[in-house]
ZALUM-180271 format. One record per residue: residue in one letter; x, y, z of N, C-alpha, C, O in turn. Coordinates in steps of 0.05 Angstrom, whole numbers, plus 5000, padded with zeros to 4 digits. Example, Ala and Ser with C-alpha at 12.3 -4.5 7.8 and 13.67 -1.06 7.14 Angstrom:
# ZALUM-180271
A526448865156524649105156526449345156528549345169S525749555142527349795143525850015157526850235161
This chain:
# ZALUM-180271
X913124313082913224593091914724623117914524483137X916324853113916524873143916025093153916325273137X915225173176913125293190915325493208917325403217X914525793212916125983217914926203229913026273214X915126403256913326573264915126803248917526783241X913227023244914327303232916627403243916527423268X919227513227920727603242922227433248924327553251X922727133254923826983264925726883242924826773222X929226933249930626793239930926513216931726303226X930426513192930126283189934026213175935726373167X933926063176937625983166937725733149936625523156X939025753130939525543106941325453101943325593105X941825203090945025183077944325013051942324863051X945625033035946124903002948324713000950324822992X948724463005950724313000951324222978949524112965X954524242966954424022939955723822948957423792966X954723682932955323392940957023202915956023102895X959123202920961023172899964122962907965322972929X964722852891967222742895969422922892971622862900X969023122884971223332871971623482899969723642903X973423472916974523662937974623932936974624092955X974823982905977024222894974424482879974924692867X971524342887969724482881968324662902968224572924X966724982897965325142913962625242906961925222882X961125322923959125312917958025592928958125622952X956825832911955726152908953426112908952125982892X952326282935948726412931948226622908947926842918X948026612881947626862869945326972870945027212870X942726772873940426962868938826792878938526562869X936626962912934426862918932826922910933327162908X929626872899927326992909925126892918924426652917X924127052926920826882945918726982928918427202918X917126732928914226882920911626742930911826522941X909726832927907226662948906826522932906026322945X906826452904906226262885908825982874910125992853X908825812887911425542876912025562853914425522848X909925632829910725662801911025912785911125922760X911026102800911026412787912926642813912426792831X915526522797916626752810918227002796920627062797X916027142781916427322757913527522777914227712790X910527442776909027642778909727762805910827982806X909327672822909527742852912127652864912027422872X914027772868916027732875916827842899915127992909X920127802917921527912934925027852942926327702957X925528032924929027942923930527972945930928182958X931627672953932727732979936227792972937927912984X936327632943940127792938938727662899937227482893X939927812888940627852866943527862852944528092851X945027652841947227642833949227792844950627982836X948927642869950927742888950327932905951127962928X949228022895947828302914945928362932943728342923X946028422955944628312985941228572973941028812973X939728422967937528652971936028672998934928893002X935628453018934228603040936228533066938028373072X935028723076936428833095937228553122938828543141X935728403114936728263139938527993127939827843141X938427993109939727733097942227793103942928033105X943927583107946327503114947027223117945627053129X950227173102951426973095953326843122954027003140X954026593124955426563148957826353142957626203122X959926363158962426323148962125923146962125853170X962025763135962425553130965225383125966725433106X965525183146967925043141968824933119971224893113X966624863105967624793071967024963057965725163064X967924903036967525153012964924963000963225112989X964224673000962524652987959424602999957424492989X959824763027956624913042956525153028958325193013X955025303030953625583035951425583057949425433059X952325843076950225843094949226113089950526313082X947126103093945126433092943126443114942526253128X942026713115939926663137938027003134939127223132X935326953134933527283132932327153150932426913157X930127463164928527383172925427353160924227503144X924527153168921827073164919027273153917627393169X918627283128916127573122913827383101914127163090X912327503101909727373083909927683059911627863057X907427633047906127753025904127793031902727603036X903028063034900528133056899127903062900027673057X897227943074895227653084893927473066893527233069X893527583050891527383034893827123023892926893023X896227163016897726883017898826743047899426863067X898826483043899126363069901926253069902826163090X903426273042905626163035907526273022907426413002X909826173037912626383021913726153011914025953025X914826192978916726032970919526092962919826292948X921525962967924126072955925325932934925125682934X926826072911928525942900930826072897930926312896X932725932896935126012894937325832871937425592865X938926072864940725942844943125952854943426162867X945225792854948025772859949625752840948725762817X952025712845953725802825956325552835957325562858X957225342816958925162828961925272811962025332787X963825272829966925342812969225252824969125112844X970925302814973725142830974025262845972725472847X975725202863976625262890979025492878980525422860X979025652886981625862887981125912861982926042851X978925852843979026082813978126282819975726332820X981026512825979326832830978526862809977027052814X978226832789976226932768973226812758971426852742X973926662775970526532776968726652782969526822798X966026662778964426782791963126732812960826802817X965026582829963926542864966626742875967626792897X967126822854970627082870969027352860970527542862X966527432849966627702838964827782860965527982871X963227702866962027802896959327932878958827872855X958028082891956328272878956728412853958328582848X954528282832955228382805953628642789952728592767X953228872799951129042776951629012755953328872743X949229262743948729282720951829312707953729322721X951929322685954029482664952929762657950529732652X953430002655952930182646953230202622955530142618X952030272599952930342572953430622568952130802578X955730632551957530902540955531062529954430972509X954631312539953131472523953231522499951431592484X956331482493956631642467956031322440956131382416X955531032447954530872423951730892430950030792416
């Protein structure tokens, strides 16, 4: 565990670790939940496929492409949990494939055509 007062900065990074130079590495999707094995009932989205959901999260510029750095601040799940967990998914792609999905940035929904 590591141990954090409320409010307080916490900051991350994701390294891959690879022989391939030519590889990068995308935060698509955090979430926290007070439970290590259930992060479906009680949840808290800090980015969602690309998309920043709370307000304090923010990404920071890394000298390789194959870090990612991020950073929120520190929140619980009312009192009765004593523990926040995160998971997060990344996304590994070539270096300079703008069409990868570490180049599309924030992805919503699709809308569907009213008229099918």
């Amino acid at each position: 565990p590591y141990y954090v007062d409320m409010n307080q900065n916490l900051f991350l990074q994701a390294s891959l670790h690879s022989s391939d130079q030519n590889l990068m590495v995308f935060v698509d999707t955090c979430v926290a939940s007070p439970d290590p094995s259930d992060f479906r009932t009680l949840n808290y989205e800090l980015i969602t496929r690309g998309c920043v959901k709370d307000p304090t999260y923010s990404s920071y510029y890394s000298p390789r492409s194959s870090v990612a750095r991020f950073a929120f601040k520190a929140f619980s799940f009312v009192k009765r949990y004593p523990s926040v967990y995160l998971q997060c998914e990344l996304v590994v792609c070539r270096y300079h494939d703008f069409s990868s999905r570490c180049y599309q940035g924030c992805v919503g929904r699709f809308k569907r055509d009213s008229g099918s």
